[in-house]
PADOTOR-448201 format. One record per residue (C-alpha): residue in three letters; x, y negated, z. Coordinates in pm, 1 decimal. Layout:
<recs>
{"Ala" {X Y Z}} ...
</recs>
This chain:
<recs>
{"Unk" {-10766.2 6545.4 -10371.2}} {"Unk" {-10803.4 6742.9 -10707.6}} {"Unk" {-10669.4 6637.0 -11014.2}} {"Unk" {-10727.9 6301.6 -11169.7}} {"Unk" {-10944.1 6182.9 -10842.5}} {"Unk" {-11192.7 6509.4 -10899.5}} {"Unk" {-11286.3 6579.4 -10510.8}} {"Unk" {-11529.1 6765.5 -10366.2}} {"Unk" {-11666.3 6545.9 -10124.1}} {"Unk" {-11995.9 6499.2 -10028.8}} {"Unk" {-12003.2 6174.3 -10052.8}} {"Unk" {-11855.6 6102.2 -10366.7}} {"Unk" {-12089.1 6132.1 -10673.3}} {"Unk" {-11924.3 6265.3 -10982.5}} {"Unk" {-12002.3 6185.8 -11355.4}} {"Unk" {-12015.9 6326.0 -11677.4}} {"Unk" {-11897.0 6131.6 -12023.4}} {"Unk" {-12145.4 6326.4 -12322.5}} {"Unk" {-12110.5 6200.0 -12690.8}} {"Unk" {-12306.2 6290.8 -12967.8}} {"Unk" {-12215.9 6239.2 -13341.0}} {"Unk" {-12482.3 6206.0 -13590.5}} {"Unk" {-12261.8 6327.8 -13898.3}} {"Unk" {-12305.0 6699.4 -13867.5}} {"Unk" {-11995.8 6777.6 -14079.0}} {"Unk" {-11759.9 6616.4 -13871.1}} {"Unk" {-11981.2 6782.4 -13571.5}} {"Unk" {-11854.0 7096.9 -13679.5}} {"Unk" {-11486.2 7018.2 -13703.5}} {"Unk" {-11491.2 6862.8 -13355.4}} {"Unk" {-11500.7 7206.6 -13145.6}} {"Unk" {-11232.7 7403.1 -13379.7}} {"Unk" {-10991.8 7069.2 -13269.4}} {"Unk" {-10958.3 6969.2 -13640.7}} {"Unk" {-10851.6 6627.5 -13684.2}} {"Unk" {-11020.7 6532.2 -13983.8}} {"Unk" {-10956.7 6126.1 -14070.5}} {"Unk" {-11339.7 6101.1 -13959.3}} {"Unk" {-11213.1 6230.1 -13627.6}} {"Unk" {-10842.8 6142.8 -13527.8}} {"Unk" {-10910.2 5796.0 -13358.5}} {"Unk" {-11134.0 6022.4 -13134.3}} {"Unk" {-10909.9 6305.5 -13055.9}} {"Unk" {-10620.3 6042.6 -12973.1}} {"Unk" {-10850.3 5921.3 -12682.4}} {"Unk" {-10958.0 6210.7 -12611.4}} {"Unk" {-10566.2 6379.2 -12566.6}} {"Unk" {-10494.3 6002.1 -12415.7}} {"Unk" {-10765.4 6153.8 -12102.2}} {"Unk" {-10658.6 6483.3 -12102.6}} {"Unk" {-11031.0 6513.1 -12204.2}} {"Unk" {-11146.8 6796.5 -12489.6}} {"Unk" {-11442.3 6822.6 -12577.3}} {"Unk" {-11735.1 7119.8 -12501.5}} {"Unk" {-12008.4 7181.0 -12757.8}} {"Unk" {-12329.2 7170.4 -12567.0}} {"Unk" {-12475.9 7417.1 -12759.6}} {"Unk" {-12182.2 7687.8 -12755.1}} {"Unk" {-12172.2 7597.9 -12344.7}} {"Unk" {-12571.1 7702.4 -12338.9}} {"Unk" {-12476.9 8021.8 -12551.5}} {"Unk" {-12157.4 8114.2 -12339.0}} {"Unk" {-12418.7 8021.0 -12006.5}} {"Unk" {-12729.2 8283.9 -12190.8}} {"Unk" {-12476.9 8522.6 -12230.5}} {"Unk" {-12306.4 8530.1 -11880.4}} {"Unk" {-12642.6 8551.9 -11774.7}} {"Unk" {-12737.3 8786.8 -11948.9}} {"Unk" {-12444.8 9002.9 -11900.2}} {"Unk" {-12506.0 9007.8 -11500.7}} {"Unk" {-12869.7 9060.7 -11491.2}} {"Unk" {-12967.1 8700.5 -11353.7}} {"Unk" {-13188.5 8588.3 -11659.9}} {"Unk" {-13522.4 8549.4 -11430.3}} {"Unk" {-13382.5 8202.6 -11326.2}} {"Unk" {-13546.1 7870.5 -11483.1}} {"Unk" {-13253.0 7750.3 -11612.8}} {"Unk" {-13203.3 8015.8 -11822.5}} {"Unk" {-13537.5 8023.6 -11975.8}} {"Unk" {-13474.5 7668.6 -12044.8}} {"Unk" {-13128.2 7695.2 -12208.9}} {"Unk" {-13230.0 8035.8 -12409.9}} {"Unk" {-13560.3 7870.3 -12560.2}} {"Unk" {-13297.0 7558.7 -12638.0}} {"Unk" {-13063.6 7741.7 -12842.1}} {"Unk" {-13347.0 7963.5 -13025.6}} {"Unk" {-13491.6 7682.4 -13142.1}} {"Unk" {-13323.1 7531.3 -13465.0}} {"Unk" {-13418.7 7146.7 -13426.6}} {"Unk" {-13264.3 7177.0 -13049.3}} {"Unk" {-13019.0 7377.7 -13186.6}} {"Unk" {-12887.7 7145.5 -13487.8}} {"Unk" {-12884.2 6870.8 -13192.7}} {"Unk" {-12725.2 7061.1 -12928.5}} {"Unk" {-12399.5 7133.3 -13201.1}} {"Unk" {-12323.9 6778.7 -13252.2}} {"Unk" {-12317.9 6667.9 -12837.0}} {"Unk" {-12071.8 6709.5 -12643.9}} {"Unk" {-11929.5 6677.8 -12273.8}} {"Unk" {-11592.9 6599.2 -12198.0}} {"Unk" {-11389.7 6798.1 -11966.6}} {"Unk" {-11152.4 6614.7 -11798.2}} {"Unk" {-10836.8 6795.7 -11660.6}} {"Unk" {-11060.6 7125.2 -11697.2}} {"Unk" {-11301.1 6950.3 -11470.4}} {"Unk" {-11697.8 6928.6 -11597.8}} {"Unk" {-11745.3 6606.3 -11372.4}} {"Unk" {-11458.3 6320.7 -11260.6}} {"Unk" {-11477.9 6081.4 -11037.3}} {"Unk" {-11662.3 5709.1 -11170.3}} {"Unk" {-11318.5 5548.0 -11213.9}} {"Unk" {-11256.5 5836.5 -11468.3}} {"Unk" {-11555.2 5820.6 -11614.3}} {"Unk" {-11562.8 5450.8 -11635.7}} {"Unk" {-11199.8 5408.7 -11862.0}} {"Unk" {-11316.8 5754.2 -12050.6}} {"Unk" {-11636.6 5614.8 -12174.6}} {"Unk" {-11488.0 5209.8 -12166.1}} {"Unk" {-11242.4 5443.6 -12459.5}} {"Unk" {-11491.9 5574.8 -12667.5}} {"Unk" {-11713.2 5303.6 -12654.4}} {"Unk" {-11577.4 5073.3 -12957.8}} {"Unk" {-11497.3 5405.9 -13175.3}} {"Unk" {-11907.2 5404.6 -13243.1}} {"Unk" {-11854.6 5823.6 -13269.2}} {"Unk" {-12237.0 5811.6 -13188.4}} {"Unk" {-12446.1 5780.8 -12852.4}} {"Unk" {-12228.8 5790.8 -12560.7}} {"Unk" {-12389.4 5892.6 -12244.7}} {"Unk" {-12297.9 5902.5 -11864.9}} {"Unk" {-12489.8 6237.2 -11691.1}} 
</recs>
């Protein structure tokens, strides 16, 4: 078993915690780990998981520019994710979600996911969102 319950079984489906925060300042302090007051109830839980969090948008660019760098770009998903972060109103969005990385791990295990987002829940940081 992998850490914190993250298996790769078959029959075990795996989950996702995503957040989004709709003040765009504190959005941008979020992925340089600044714990502005706006922000330290939220970084507490997150340390508390072992759970920082990813910038969706900066994990599309780092995922257009792998891509890109080993010749793959005729693939859907990268059409998708390059049109995403071209466009400013996706891209304004995309900088205040993000996923939660558990352990390193980009899915856990329900349990995990379940006291993660149980967590975050009452800190009203914005939608919070199970993928």
């Amino acid at each position: 078993m992998g850490a914190r319950g993250n298996e790769n079984r078959n029959d075990a489906q795996l989950h996702q915690i995503r957040f989004q925060v709709s003040d765009s300042a504190a959005a941008r302090l979020i992925p340089l780990n600044l714990h502005g007051p706006d922000v330290a109830q939220l970084f507490d839980i997150l340390t508390k998981h072992r759970a920082p969090p990813k910038c969706q948008f900066h994990a599309f660019a780092e995922y257009v520019a792998k891509t890109e760098m080993h010749g793959s770009d005729d693939h859907p998903l990268y059409e998708w994710t390059k049109t995403a972060i071209e466009n400013p109103a996706k891209k304004e969005r995309h900088l205040r979600s993000f996923a939660l990385y558990v352990d390193g791990h980009k899915v856990y295990t329900k349990e995990i996911a379940d006291e993660l987002e149980a967590s975050l829940r009452p800190l009203r940081v914005g939608a919070v969102a199970r993928a």
